[in-house]
C-alpha positions as CSV (number, residue, x, y, z in Angstrom):
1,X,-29.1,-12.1,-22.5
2,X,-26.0,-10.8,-20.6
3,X,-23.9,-7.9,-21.5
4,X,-20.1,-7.4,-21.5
5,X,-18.1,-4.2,-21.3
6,X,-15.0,-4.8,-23.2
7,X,-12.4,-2.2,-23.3
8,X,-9.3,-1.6,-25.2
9,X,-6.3,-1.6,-22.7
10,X,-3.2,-2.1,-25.2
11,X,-2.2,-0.7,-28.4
12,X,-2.8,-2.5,-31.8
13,X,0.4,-1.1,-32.9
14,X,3.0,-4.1,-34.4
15,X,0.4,-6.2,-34.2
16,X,-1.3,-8.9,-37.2
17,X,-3.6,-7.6,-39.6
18,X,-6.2,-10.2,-38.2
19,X,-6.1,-9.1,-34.7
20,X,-6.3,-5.1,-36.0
21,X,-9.6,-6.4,-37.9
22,X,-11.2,-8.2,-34.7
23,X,-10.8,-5.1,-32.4
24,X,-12.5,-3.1,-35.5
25,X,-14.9,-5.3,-35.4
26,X,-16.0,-5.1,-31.8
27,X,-15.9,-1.3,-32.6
28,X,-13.0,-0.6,-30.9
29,X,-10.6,2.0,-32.4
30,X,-9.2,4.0,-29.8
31,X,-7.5,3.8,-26.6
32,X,-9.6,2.7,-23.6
33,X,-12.5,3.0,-25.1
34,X,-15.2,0.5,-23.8
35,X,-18.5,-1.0,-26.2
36,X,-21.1,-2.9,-24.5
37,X,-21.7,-6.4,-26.6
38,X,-24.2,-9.5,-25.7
39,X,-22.6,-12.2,-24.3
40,X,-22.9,-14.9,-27.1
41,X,-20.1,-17.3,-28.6
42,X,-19.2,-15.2,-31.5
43,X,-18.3,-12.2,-29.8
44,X,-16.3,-14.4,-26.8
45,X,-14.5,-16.0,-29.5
46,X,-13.6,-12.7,-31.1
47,X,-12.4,-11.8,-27.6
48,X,-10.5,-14.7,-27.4
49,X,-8.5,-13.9,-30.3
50,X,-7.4,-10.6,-28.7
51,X,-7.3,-10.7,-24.8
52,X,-4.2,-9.3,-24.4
53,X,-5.3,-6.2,-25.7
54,X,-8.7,-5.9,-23.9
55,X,-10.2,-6.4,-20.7
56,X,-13.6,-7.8,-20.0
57,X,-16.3,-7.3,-17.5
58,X,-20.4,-8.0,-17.0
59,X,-22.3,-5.3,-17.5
């Protein structure tokens, strides 16, 4: 299967308690920190949810 890289560009700061506990989730905590995922539809729709706080590439 295919990989992403998704890292965290923007702060989670003033933001919902669901969209704090998605980028948790994909194991992101800190600033531009990037976590390899496979590509499936759970983890796009997770980034769905939050893709104005992350950016996305193929790994």
């Amino acid at each position: 299967m295919a990989k992403l890289k998704v890292k965290k560009v923007r702060s989670a700061i003033n933001r919902t308690a669901r969209q704090k506990r998605t980028l948790e989730s994909l194991g992101l905590r800190k600033m531009n920190q990037v976590v390899e995922h496979e590509d499936n539809s759970v983890i796009q729709g997770m980034i769905s949810k939050v893709q104005h706080l992350v950016s996305v590439e193929k790994a």
